[in-house]
C-alpha positions in Angstrom: -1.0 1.6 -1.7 0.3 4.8 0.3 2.1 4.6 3.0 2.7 7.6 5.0 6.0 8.3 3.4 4.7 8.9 0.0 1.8 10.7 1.2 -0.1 10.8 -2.4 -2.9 8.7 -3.6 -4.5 9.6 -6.8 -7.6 8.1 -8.6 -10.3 8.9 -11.1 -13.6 10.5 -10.0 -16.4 7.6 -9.3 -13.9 5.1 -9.4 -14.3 2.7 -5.9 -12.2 -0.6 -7.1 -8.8 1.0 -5.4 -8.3 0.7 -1.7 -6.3 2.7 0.4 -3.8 1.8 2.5 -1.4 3.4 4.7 1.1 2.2 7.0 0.9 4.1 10.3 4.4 5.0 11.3 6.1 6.8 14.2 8.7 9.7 13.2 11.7 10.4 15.5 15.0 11.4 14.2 14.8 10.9 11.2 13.6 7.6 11.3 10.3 5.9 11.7 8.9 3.0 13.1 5.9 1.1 12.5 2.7 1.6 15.1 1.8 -1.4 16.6 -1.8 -2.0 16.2 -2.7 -5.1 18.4 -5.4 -4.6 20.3 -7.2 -0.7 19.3 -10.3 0.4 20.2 -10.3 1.7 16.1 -9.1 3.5 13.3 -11.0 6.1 11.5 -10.6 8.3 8.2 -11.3 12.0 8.2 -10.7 14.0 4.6 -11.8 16.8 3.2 -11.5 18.9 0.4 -8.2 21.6 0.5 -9.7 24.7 1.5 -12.9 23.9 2.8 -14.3 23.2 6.6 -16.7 20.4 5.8 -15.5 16.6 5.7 -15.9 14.2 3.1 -15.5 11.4 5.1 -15.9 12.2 8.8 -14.4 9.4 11.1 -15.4 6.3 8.8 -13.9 3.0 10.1 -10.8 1.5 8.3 -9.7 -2.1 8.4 -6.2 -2.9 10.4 -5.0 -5.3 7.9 -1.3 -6.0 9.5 -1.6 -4.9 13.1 2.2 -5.5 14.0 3.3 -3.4 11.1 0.7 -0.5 11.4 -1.0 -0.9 8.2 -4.2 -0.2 7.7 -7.1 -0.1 4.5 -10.3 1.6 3.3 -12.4 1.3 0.6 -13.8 4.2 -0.7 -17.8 4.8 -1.5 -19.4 5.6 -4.9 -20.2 9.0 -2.6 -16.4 9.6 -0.7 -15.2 9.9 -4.7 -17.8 11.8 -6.7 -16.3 15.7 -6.6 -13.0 16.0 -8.3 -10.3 18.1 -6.7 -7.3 18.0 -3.6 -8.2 16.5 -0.4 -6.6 15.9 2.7 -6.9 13.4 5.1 -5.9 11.8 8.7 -6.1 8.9 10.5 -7.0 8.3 14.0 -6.1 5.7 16.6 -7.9 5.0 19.5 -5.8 2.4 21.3 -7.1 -0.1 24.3 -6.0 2.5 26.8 -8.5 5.2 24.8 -5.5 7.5 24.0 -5.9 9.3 20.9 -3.4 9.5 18.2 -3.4 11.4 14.4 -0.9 10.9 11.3 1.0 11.5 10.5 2.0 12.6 13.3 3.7 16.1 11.4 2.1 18.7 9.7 1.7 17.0 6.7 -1.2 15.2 5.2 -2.0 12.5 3.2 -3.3 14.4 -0.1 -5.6 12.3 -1.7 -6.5 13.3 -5.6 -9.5 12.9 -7.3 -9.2 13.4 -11.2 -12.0 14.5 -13.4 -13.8 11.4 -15.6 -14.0 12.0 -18.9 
């Protein structure tokens, strides 16, 4: 599991069995709460490799599995986890009122790493 606070998620090229999930969280403060999902138009994965323009996944659907505490899953494709190397990703909320939100919500990323099979 990563949640938006630990911001790493590492697995083994090819492999498909390990879900992602993230809890979606607004940042204030110095504290964060959780982003209440009830009711959005949809959630969608973008991540591509570090230092390259294309995406690996462009805007694929994710599953809100606990709307009231903002978490949300995907499960990755034989073809999302076929190149090794750093990637970043995002994920974007379309709620009822079709206002857009990203996170995390700073500069940061969720660095997804995909380790070379023996």
């Amino acid at each position: 599991m990563v949640k938006i606070a630990d911001l790493n998620f590492n697995l083994k090229q090819g492999d498909t069995h390990k879900d992602l999930t993230v809890a979606l969280k607004h940042q204030s403060s110095g504290t964060s709460s959780a982003v209440d999902l009830d009711g959005v138009k949809s959630v969608k994965l973008y991540m591509k490799k570090r230092n390259s323009l294309e995406k690996k996944i462009d805007g694929e659907t994710m599953t809100v599995t606990d709307a009231t505490n903002g978490y949300v899953g995907y499960s990755f494709s034989a073809s999302d986890v076929d190149t090794p190397g750093i990637y970043d990703a995002e994920v974007e909320v379309v709620f009822s009122d079709d206002s857009i939100e990203t996170f995390p919500e700073t500069l940061d990323r969720i660095v997804i790493n995909i380790y070379e099979e023996l």
